[in-house]
C-alpha positions, 0 to 999 in steps of 0.5 A: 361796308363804307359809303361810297360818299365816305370814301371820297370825303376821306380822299378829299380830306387826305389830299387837303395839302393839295389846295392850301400848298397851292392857294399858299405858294400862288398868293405868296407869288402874287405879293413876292411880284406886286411887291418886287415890281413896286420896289425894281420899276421907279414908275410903279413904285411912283404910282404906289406912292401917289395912291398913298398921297391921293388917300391920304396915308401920312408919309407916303414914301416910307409907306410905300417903301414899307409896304412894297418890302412887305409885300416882296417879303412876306410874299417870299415867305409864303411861297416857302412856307416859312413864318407863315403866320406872321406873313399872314397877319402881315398881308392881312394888314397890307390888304385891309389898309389897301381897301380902306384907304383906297378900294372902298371909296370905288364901291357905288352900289346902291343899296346894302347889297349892291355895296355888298356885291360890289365889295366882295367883288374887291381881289383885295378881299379875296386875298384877305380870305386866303391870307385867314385861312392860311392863318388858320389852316397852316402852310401845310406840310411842304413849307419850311414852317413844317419842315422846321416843326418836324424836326423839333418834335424829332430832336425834343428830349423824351423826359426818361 
């Protein structure tokens, strides 16, 4: 006879779509916004630009142009689960680019731990975590990337 504790792990791990389905499409929403936002209101896009000039990332217009269009597009695609792969890695970057040249200068903490803290406290780095794990985990099977893996493996030729 199973343990009970079997029994939950095996439910929990069934419906481990749940999780990654969800963190996917909310981290895909926040990006398709941030990244909407920056390209339709001209102040936000001017802030984003400014934060660019203020961090000294060379030519801050087209950079902020880039990253919004990255941000919009690549948020888009998590939300479908389409190339979420390439949506990852590319986020990825937007983020850890956000946090070397601007977040990490905010961090005051004195001490290893305190800095620590205090960087981990970062959203960008929780973003960064997500965007790995989706990297690795996959878009799980409600995405197009699934969808579109399904039916190759259903229309491949079987070799007779």
């Amino acid at each position: 006879m199973d343990h009970p504790i079997h029994s939950v792990l095996a439910r929990l791990s069934a419906a481990e779509w749940i999780p990654v389905t969800v963190a996917r499409v909310l981290t895909g929403v926040f990006f398709c916004i941030s990244g909407g936002t920056k390209l339709l209101v001209p102040s936000h896009f001017s802030e984003m630009q400014q934060t660019l000039i203020q961090s000294h990332v060379p030519f801050p217009h087209a950079s902020a142009l880039f990253v919004s269009l990255v941000e919009f597009g690549c948020g888009g695609g998590l939300i479908l689960g389409l190339l979420t792969p390439l949506c990852a890695i590319m986020l990825i970057g937007d983020m850890i680019v956000a946090i070397l040249a601007n977040r990490i200068g905010s961090i005051h903490g004195s001490g290893f731990l305190a800095f620590l803290g205090d960087f981990l406290y970062l959203p960008e780095v929780l973003y960064v975590l997500i965007l790995f794990w989706l990297l690795f985990s996959g878009p799980g099977p409600y995405s197009v990337d699934s969808m579109m893996a399904r039916r190759a493996v259903s229309t491949a030729p079987t070799g007779h």
